[in-house]
mmCIF file of the N, C-alpha and C atoms, coordinates in Angstrom:
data_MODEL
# 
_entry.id   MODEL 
# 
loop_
_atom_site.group_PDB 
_atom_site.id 
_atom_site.type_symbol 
_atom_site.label_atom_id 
_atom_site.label_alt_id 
_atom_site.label_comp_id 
_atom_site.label_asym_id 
_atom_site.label_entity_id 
_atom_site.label_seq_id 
_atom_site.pdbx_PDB_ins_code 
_atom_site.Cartn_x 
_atom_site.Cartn_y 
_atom_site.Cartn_z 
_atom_site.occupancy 
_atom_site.B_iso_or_equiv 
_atom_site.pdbx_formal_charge 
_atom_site.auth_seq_id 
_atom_site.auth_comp_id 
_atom_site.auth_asym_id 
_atom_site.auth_atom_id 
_atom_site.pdbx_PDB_model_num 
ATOM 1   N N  . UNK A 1 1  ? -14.852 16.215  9.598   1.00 0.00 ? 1  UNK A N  1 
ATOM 2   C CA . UNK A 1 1  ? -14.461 14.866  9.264   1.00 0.00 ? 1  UNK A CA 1 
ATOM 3   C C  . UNK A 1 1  ? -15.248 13.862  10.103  1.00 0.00 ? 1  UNK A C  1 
ATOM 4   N N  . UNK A 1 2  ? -15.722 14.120  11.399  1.00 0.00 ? 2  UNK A N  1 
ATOM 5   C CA . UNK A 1 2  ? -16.251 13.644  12.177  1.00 0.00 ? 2  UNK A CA 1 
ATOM 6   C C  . UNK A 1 2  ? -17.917 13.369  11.837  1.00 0.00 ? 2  UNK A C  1 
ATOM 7   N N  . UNK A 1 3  ? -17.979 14.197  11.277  1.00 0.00 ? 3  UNK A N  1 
ATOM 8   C CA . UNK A 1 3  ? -19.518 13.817  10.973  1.00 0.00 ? 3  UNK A CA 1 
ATOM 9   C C  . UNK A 1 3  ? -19.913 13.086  9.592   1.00 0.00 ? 3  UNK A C  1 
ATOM 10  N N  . UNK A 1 4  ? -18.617 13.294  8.172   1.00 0.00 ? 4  UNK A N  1 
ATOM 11  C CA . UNK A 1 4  ? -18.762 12.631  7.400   1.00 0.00 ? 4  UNK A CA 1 
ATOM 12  C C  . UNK A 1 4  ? -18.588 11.184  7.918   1.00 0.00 ? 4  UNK A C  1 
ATOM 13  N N  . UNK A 1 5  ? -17.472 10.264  9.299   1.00 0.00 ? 5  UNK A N  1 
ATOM 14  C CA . UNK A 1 5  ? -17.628 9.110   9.609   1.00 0.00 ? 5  UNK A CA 1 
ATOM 15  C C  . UNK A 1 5  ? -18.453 8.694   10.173  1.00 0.00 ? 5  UNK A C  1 
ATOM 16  N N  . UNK A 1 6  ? -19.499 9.743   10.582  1.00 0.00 ? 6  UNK A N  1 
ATOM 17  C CA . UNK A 1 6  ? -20.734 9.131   11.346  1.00 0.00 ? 6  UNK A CA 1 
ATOM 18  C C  . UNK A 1 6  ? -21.806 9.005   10.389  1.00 0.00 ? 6  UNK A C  1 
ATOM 19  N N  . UNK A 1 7  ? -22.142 9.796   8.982   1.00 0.00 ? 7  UNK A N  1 
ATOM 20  C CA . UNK A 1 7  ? -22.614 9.726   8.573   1.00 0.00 ? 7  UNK A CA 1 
ATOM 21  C C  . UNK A 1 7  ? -22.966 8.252   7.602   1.00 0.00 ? 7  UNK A C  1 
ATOM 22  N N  . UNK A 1 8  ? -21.053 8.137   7.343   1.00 0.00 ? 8  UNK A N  1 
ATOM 23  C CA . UNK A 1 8  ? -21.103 6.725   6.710   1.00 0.00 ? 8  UNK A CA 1 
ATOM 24  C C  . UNK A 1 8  ? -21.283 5.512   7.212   1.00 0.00 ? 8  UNK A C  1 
ATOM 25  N N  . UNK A 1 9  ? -21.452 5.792   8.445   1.00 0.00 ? 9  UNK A N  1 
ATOM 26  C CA . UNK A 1 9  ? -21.149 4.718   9.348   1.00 0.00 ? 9  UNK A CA 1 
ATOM 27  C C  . UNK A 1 9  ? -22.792 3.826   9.210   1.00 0.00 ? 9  UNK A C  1 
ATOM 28  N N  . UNK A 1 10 ? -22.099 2.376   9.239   1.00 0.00 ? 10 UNK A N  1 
ATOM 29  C CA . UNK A 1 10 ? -23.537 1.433   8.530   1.00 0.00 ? 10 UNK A CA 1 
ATOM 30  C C  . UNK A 1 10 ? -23.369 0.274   9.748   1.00 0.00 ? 10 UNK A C  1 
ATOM 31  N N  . UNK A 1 11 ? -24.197 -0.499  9.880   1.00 0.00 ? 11 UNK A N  1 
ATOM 32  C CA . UNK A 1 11 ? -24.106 -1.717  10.646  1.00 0.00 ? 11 UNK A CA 1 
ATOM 33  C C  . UNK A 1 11 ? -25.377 -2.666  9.927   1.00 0.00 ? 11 UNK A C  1 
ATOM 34  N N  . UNK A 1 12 ? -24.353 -3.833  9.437   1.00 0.00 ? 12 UNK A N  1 
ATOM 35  C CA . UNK A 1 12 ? -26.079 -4.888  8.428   1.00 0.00 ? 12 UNK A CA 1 
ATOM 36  C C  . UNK A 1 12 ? -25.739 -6.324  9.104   1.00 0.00 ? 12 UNK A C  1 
ATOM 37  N N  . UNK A 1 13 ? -25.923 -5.603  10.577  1.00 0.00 ? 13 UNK A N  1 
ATOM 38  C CA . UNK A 1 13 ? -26.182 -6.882  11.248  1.00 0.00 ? 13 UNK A CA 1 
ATOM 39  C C  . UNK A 1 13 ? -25.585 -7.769  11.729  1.00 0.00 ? 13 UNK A C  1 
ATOM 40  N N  . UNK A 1 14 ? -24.328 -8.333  11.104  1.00 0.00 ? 14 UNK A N  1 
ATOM 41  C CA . UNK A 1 14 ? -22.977 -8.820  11.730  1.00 0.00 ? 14 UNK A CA 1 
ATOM 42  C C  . UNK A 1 14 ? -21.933 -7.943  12.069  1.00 0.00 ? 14 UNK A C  1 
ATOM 43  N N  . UNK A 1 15 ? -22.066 -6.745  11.352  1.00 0.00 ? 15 UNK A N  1 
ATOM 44  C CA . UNK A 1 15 ? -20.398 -5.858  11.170  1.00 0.00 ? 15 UNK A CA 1 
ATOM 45  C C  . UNK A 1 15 ? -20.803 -4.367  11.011  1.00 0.00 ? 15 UNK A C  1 
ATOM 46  N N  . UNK A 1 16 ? -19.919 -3.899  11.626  1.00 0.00 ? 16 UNK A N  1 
ATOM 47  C CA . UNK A 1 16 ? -20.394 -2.258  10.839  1.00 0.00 ? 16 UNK A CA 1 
ATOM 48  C C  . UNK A 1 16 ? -19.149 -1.828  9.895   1.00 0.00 ? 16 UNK A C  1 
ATOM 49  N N  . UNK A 1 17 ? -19.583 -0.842  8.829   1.00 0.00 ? 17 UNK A N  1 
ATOM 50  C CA . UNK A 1 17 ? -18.983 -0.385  7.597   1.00 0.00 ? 17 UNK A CA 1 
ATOM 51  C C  . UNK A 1 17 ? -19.108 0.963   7.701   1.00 0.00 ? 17 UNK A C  1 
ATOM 52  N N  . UNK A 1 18 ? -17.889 1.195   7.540   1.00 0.00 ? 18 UNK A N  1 
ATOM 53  C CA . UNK A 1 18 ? -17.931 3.128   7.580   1.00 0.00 ? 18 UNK A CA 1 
ATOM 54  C C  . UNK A 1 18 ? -16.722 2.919   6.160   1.00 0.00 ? 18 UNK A C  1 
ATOM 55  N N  . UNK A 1 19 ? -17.705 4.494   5.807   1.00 0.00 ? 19 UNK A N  1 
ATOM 56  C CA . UNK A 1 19 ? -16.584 4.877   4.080   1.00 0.00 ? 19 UNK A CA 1 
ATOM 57  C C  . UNK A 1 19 ? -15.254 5.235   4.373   1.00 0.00 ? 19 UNK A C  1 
ATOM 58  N N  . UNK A 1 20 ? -14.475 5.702   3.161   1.00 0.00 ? 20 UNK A N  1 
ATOM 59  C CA . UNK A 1 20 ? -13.291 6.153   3.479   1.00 0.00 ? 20 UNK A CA 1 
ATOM 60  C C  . UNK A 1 20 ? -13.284 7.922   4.493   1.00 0.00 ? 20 UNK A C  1 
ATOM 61  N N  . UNK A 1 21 ? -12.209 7.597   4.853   1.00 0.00 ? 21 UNK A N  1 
ATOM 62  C CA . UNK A 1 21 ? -12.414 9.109   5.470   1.00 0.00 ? 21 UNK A CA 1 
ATOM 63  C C  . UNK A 1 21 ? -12.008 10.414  4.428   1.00 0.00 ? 21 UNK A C  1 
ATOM 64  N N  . UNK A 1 22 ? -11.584 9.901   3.493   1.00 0.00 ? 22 UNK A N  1 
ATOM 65  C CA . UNK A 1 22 ? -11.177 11.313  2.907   1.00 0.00 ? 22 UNK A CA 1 
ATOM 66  C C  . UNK A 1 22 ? -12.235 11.704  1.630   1.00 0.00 ? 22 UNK A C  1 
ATOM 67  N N  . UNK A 1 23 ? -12.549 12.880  1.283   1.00 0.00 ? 23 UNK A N  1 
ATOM 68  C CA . UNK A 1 23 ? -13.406 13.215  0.569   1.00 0.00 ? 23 UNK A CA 1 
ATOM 69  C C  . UNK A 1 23 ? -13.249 12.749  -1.057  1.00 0.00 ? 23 UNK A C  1 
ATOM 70  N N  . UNK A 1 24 ? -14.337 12.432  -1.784  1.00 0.00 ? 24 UNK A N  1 
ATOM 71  C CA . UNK A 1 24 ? -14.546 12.187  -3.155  1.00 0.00 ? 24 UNK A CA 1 
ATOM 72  C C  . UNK A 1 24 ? -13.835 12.370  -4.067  1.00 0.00 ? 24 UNK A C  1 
ATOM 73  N N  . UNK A 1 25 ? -13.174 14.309  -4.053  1.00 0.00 ? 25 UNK A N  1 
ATOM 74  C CA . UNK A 1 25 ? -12.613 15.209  -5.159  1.00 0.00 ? 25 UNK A CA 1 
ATOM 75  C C  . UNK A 1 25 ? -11.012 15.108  -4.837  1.00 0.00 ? 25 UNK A C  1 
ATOM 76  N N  . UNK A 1 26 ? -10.558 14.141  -4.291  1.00 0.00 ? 26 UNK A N  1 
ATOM 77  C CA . UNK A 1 26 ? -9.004  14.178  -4.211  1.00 0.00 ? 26 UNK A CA 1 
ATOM 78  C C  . UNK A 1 26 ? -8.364  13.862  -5.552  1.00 0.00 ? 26 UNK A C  1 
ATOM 79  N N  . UNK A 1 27 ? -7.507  14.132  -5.593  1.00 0.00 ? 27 UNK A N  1 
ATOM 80  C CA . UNK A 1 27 ? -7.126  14.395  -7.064  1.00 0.00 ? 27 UNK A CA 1 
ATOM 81  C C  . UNK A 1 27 ? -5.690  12.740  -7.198  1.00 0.00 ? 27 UNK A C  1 
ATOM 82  N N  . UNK A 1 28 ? -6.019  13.101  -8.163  1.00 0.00 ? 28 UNK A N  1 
ATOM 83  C CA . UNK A 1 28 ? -4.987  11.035  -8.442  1.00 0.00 ? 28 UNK A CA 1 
ATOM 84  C C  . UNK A 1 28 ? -3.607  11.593  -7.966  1.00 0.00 ? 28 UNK A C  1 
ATOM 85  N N  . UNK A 1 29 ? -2.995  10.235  -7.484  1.00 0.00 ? 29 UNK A N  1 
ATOM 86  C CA . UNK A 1 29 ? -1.932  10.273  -7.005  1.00 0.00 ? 29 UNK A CA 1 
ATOM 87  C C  . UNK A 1 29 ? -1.068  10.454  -8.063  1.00 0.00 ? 29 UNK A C  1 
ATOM 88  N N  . UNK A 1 30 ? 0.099   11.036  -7.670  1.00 0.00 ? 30 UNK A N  1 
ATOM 89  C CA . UNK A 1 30 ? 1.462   11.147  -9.235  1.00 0.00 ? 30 UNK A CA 1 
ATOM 90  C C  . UNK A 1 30 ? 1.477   9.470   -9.679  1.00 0.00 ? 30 UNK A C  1 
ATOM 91  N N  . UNK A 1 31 ? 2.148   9.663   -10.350 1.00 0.00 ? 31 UNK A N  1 
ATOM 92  C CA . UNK A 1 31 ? 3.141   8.304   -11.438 1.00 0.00 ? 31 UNK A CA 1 
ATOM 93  C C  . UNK A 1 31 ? 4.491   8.341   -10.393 1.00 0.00 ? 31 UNK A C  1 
ATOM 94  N N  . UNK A 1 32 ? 4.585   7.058   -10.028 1.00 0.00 ? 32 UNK A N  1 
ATOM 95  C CA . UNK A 1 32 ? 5.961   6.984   -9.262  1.00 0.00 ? 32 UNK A CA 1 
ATOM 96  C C  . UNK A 1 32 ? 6.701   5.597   -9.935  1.00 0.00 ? 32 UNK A C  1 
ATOM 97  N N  . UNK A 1 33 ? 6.188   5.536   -11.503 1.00 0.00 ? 33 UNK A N  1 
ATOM 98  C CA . UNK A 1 33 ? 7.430   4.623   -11.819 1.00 0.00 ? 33 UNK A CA 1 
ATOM 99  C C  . UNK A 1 33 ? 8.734   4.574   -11.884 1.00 0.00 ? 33 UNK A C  1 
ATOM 100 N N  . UNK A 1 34 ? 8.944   5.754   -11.820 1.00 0.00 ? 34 UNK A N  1 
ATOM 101 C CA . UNK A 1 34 ? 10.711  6.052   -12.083 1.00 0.00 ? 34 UNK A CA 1 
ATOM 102 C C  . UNK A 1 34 ? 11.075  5.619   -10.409 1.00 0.00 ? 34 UNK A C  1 
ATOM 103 N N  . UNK A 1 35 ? 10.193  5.934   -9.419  1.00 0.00 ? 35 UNK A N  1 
ATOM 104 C CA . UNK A 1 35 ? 10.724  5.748   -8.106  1.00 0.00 ? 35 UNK A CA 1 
ATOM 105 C C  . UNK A 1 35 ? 10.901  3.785   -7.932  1.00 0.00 ? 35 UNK A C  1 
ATOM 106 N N  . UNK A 1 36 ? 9.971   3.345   -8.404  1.00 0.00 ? 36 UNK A N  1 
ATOM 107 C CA . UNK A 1 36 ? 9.291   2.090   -8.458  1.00 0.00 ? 36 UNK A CA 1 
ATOM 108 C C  . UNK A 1 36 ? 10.393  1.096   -9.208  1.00 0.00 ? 36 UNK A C  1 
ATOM 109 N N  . UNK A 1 37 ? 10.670  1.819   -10.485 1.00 0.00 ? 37 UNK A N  1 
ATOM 110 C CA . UNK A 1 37 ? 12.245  1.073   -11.313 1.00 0.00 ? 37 UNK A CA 1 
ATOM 111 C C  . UNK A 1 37 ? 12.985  1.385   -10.324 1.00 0.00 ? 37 UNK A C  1 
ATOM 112 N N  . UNK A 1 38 ? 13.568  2.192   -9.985  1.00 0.00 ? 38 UNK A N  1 
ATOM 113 C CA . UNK A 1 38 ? 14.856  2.363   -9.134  1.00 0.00 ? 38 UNK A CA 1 
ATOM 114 C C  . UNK A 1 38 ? 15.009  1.640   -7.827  1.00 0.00 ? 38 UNK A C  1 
ATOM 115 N N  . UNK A 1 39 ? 13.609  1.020   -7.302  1.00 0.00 ? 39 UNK A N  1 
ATOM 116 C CA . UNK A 1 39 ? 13.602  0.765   -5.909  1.00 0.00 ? 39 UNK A CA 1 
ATOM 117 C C  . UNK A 1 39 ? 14.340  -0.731  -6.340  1.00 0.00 ? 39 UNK A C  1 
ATOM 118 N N  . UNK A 1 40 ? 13.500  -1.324  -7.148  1.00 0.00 ? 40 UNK A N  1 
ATOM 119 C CA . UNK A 1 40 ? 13.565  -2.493  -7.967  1.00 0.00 ? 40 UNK A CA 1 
ATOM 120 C C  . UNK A 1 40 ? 14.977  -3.174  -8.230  1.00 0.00 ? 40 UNK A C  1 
ATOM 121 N N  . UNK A 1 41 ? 15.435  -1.713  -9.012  1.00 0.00 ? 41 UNK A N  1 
ATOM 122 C CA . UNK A 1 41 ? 17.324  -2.110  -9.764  1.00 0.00 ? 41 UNK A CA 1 
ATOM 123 C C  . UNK A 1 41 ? 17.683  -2.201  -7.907  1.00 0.00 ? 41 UNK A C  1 
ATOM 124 N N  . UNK A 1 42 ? 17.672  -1.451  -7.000  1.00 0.00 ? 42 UNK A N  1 
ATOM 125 C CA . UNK A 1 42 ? 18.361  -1.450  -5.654  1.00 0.00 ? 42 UNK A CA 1 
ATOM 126 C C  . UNK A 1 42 ? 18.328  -3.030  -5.210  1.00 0.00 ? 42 UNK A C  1 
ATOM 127 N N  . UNK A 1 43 ? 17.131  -3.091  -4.885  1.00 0.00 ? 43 UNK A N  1 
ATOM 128 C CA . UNK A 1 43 ? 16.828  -4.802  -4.316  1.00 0.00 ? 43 UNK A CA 1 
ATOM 129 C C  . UNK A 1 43 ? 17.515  -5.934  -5.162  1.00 0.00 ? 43 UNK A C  1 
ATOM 130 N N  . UNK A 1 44 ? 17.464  -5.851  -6.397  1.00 0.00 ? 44 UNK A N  1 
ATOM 131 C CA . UNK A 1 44 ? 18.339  -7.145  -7.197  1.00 0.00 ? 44 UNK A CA 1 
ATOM 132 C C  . UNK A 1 44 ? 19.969  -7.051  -6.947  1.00 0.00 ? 44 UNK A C  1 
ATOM 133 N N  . UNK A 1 45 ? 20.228  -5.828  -6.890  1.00 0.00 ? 45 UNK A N  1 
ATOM 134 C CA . UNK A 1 45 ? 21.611  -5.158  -6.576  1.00 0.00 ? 45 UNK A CA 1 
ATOM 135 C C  . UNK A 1 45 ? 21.985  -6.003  -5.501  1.00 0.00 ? 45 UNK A C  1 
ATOM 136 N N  . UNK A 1 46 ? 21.590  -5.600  -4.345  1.00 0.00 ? 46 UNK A N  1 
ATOM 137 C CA . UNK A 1 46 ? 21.333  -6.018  -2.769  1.00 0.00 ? 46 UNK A CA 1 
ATOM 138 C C  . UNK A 1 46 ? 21.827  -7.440  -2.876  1.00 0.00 ? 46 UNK A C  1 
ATOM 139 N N  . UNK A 1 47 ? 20.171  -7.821  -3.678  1.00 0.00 ? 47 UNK A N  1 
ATOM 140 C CA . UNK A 1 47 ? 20.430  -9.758  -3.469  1.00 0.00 ? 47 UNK A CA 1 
ATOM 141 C C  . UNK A 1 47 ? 21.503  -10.402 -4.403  1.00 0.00 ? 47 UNK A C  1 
ATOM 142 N N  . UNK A 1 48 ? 21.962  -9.842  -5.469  1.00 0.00 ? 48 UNK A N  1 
ATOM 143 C CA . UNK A 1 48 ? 23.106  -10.014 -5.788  1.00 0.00 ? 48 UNK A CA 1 
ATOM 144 C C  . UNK A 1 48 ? 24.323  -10.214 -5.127  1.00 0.00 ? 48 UNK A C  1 
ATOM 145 N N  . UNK A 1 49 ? 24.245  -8.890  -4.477  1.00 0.00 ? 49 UNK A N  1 
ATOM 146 C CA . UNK A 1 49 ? 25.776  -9.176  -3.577  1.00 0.00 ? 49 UNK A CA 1 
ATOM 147 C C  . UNK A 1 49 ? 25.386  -9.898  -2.519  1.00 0.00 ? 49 UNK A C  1 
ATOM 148 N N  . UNK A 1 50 ? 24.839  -10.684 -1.951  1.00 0.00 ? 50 UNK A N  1 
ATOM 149 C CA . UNK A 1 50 ? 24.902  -11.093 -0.571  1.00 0.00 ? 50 UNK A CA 1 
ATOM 150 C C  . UNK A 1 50 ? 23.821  -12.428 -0.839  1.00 0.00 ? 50 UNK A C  1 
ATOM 151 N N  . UNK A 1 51 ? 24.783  -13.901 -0.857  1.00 0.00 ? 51 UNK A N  1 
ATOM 152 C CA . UNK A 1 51 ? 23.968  -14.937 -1.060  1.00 0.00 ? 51 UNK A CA 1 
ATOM 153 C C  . UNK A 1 51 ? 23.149  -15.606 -0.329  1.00 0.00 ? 51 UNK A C  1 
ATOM 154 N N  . UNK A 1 52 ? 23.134  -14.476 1.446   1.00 0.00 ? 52 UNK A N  1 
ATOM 155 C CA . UNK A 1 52 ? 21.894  -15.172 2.287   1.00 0.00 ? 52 UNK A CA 1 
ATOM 156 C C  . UNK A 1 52 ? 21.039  -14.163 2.055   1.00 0.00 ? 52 UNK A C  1 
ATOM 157 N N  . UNK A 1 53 ? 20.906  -13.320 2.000   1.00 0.00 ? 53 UNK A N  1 
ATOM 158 C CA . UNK A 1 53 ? 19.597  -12.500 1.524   1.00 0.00 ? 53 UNK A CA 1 
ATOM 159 C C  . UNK A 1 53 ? 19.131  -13.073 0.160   1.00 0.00 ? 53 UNK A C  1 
ATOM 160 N N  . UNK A 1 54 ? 20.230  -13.376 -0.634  1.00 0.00 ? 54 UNK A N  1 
ATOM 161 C CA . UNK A 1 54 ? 18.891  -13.821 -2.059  1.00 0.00 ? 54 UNK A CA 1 
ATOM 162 C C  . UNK A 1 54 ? 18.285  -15.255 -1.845  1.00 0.00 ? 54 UNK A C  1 
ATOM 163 N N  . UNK A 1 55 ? 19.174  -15.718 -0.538  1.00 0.00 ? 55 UNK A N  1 
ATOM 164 C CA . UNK A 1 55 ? 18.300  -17.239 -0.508  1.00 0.00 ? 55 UNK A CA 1 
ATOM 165 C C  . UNK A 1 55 ? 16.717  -16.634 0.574   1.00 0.00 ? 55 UNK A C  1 
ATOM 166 N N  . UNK A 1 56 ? 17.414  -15.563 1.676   1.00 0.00 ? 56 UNK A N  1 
ATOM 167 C CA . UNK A 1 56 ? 16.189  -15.917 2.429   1.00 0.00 ? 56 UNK A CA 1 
ATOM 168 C C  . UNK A 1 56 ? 15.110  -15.445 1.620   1.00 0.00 ? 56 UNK A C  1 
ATOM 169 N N  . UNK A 1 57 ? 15.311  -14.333 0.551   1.00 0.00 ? 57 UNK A N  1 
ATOM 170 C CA . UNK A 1 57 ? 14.653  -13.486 -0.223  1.00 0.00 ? 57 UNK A CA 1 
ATOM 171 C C  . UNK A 1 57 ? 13.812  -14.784 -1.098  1.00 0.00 ? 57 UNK A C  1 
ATOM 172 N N  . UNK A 1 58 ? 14.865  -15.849 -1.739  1.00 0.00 ? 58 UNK A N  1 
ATOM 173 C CA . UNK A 1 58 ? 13.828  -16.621 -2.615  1.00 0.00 ? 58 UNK A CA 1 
ATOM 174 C C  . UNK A 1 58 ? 12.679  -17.568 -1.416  1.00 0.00 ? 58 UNK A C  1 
ATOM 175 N N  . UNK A 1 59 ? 13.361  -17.847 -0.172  1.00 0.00 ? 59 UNK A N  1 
ATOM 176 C CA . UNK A 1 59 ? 12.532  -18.938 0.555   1.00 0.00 ? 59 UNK A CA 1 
ATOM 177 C C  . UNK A 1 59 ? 11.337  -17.836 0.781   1.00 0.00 ? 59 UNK A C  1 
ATOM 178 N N  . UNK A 1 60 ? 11.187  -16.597 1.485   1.00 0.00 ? 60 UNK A N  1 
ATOM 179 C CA . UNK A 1 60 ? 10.207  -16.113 1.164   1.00 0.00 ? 60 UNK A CA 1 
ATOM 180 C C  . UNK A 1 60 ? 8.711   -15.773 0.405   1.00 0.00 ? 60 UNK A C  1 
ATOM 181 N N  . UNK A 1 61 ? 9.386   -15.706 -0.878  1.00 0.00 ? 61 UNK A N  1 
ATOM 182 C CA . UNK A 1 61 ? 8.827   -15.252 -1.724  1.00 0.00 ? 61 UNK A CA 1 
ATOM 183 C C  . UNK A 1 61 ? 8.486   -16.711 -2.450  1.00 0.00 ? 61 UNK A C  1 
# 
């Protein structure tokens, strides 16, 4: 791993740029929409019940 970051490793003069560290052939991440809906329904849930979280939640956002 050490030598693929040295290998990538660039400098153009202001900054240096090195690639990612992990190799090319990694394979795609799963589908996590079902995790992604559910996180979603939780948080509206949340700010529902409790009217200083959905305010600090809207001043936030």
């Amino acid at each position: 791993m050490m030598e693929k970051l040295e290998d990538s490793l660039s400098f153009d003069g202001k900054r240096y740029k090195v690639g990612l560290p992990f190799s090319g052939d990694q394979s795609d991440l799963p589908v996590n929409f079902k995790h992604a809906i559910r996180r979603l329904r939780e948080v509206k849930r949340r700010l529902a019940g409790s009217d200083k979280d959905s305010l600090d939640y809207t001043r936030l956002v």
